[in-house]
N, C-alpha and C positions, 0 to 999 in steps of 0.2 A: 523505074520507080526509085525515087533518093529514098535511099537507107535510115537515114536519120531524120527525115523531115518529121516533125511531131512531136519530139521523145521528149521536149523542155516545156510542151503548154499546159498551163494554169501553175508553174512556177514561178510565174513574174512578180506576181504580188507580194511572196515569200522572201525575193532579196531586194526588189524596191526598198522594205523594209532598213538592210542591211547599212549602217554608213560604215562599214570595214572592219566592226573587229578591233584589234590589238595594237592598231595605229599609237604611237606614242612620238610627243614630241617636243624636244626642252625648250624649243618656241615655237611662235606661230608662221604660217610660210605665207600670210596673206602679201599681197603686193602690194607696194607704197604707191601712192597716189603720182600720178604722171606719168608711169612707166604704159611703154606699150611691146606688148609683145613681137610686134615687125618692124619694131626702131631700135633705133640706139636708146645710149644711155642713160637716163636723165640725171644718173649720180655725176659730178662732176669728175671728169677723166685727171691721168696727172700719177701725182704722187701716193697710187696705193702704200706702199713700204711705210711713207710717212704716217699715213692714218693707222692703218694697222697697230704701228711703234706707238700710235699717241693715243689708243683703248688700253692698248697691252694685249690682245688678243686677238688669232683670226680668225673672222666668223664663216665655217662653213656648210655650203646646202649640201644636205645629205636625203637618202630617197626616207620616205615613211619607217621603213622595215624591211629589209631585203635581206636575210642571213645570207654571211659570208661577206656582203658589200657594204650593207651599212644596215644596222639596227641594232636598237636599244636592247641593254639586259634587263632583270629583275631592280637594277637598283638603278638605274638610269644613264649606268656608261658606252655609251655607244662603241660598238666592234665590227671591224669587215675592214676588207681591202681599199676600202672608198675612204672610210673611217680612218687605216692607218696613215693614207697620203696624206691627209687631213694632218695629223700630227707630225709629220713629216715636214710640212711646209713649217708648222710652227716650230719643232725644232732647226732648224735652217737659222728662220730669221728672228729666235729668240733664245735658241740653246734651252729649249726648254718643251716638251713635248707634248706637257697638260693646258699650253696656253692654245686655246683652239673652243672653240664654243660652237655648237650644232645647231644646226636649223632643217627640222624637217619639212620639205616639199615635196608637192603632186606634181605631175610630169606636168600639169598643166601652169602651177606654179615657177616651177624650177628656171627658166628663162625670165621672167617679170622679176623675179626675186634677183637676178646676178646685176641686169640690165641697170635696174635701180637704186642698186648701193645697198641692198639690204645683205647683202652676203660679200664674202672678197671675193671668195673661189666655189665653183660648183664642181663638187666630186661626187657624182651621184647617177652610178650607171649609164651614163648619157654616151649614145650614137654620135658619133663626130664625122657630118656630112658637110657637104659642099653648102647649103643651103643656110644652114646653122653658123655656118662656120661667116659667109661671107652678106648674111642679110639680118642678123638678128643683134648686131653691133657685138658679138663673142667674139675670141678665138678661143682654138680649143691648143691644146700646146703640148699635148702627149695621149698616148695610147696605153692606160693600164692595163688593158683585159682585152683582146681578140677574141671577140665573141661570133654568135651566129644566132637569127633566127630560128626556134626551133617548134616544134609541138608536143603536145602531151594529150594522151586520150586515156580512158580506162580499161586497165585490163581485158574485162569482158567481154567491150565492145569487138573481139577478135580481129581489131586492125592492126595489118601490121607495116602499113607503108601510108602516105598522105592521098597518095591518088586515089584511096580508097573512099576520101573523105566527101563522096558529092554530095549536097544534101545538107553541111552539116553547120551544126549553130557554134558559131568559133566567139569565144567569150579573148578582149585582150582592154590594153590601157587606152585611154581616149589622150592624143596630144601626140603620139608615139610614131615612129617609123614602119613600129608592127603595123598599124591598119591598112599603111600604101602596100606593104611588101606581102600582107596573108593576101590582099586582093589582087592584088598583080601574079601571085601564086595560082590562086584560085582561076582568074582569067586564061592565063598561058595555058593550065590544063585543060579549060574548056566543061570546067565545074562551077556550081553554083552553091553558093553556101549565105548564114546570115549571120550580120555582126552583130555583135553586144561588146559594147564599148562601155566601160566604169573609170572615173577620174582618177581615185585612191587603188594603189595594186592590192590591197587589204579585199578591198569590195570584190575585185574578178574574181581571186582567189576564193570569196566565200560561194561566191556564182559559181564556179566550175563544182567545187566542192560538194554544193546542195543539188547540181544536176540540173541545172537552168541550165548550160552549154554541156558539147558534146566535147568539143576542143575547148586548151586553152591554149592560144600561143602566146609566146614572147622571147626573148634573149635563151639563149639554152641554158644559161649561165643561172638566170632569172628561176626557169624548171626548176632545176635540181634544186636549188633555193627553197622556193613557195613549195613543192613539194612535202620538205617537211613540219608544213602547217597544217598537214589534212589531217583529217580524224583517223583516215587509213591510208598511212602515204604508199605501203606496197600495194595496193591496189590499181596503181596507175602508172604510164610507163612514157618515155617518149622517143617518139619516132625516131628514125635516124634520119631523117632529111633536114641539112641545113639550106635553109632560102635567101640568107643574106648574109651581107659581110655587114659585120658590126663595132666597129672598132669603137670601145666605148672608152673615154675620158675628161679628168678636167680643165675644164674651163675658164676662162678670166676675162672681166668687161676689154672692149677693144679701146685702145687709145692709151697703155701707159705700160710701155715695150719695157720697163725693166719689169715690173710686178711678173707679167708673161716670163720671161728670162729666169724671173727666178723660182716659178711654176714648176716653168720646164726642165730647168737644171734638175729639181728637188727628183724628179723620176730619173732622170739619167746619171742622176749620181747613183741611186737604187741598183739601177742596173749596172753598172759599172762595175759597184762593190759586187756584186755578186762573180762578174765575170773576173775579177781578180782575186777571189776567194777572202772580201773582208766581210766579218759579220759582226753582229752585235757583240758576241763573246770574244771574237780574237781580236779586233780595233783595235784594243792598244799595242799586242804585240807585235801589230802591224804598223805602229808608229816609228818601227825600228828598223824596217824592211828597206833594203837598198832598193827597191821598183822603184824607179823614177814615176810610175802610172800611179802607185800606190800612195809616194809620198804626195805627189799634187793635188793625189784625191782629198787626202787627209790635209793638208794644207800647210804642208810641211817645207814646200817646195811650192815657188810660186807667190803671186799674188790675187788668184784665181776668184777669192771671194767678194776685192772689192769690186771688180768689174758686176759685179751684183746687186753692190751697197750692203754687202754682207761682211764678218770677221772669215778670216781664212779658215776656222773649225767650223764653217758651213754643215760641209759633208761629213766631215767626222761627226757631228753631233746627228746629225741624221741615222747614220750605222747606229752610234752607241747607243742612242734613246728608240730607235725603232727596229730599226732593221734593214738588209738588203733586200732588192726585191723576191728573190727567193724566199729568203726568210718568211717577209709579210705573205705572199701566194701561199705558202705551204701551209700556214696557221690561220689564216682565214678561209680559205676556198678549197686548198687542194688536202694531199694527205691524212693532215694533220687536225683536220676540219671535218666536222659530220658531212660536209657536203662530198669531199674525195676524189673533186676534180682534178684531172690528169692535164699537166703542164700543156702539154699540144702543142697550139701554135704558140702559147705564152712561156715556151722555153727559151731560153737564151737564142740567141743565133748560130751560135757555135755547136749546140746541142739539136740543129734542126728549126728550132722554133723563129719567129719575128721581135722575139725583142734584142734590140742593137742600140746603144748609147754611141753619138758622138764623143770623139776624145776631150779628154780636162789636157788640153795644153794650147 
């Protein structure tokens, strides 16, 4: 007999109701007309840098609301890890780290919206798969966050492992990696369960919350997140089984290899600074540092910036207006963040973990 089969009906009618809750968003993420989700571009490819330079700001998609990764405060400034890369790039290529403008999107938006020139860059939780990567006209140009598929049930229901779950009503995002990987879980085990798919993560999270599903899966990163949107977040717990490797980062339309370049640099210099111990507060004392590593970073040594079409205080402006990537992790996600997640694999290299920056020379 499934355990759980039953426990969600005559609650449908209850969050059909729901369009999400607390969704806020300083524009709209509709998709511009031409764009297709299994094609390329339709923005003209080329010279992002130049457009960028000629708004004066970079527009980027960020998800609805994710604490820790991207969402809005009480007054409308967006914060998270997603959010600081975001300002990261604008400091980069404008020495200035408030030049960046947000665009909230649904996973189902978030690819229509890069493809089509309504956005430059998507830093917005996004799985960075072979598929994504080589059929949807993206590339993706770095790994902020080493995540993993994960679950979450309620306390009461006394589960304490996923194989326990036959039966059971698994609430996640429609658009997502999560529906192939909970089902490909579900199959290999040789259980049976039903899906509830919601566009806006606002909406699962009010579904799980009101008890229309048994589970909610998504990113584990994701959990510990929505979590603290429930009415009683100690009441629910999540499993320790991770089901997928999730390497989530941002993005850039394909076809204008410096824009990518300079994506990509904006996180490896992150990491860099950390691995040679510069941060927001010591930068400049570090502009005096005989490292050969330190000054190229800083732009001291070298000509590293223009190969970018950047000034050589690239990097340095990225430390001093943001932060290393230590820094931005610990104040958005980890420690220093009601969320409290533990470095793991997103520690350094040196420290065990997978993050590793190519050399500045």
């Amino acid at each position: 007999m499934k355990r759980f089969q039953g426990l969600a009906v005559g609650l449908t009618m209850l969050v059909a109701a729901c369009d999400g809750g607390g969704t806020v968003a300083t524009q709209t993420g509709t998709p511009q007309a031409g764009a297709s989700q299994s094609g390329g571009s339709s923005a003209p490819s080329g010279r992002t840098l130049d457009q960028v330079r000629s708004k004066g700001f970079v527009q980027c998609g960020v998800s609805q609301g994710l604490p820790g990764f991207s969402s809005p405060d009480d007054q409308g400034n967006w914060t998270g890890i997603d959010a600081e890369f975001c300002r990261a790039v604008a400091a980069a290529v404008f020495g200035d780290s408030s030049k960046v403008k947000f665009t909230a999107l649904s996973s189902k938006e978030r690819f229509t919206a890069l493809q089509s020139g309504e956005i430059d860059v998507l830093s917005r939780n996004t799985t960075f798969s072979m598929s994504r990567d080589t059929n949807l006209g993206l590339d993706f140009v770095a790994v902020n966050y080493y995540d993993g598929q994960g679950m979450m049930v309620r306390k009461s229901s006394n589960v304490t492992t996923a194989t326990q779950l036959n039966g059971a009503t698994v609430c996640t995002n429609s658009g997502t990696t999560t529906e192939l990987n909970i089902s490909d879980y579900f199959r290999t085990n040789g259980m049976d369960f039903d899906l509830v798919a919601f566009e806006k993560s606002d909406e699962v999270v009010a579904a799980y919350d009101a008890g229309r599903c048994d589970v909610y899966t998504t990113d584990q990163s994701g959990l510990y997140a929505d979590r603290l949107k429930f009415q009683r977040p100690d009441e629910h717990k999540i499993l320790p089984e991770i089901i997928s490797k999730e390497p989530l980062g941002p993005s850039v339309r394909q076809g204008d290899s410096q824009w990518a370049d300079i994506v990509r640099w904006v996180h490896n210099a992150m990491v860099t600074a950390e691995e040679l111990g510069v941060t927001s507060s010591n930068v400049d004392e570090m502009r005096a540092s005989p490292n050969p590593e330190i000054r190229r970073l800083l732009g001291l040594e070298g000509a590293f910036g223009e190969g970018l079409g950047l000034s050589n205080d690239w990097a340095y402006n990225i430390i001093k207006l943001v932060g290393n990537y230590g820094e931005v992790f610990e104040q958005t996600v980890g420690r220093e963040s009601p969320l409290k997640i533990e470095r793991g694999l997103n520690a350094l290299w040196t420290d065990g973990g997978l993050q590793y920056a190519p050399p500045i020379r």
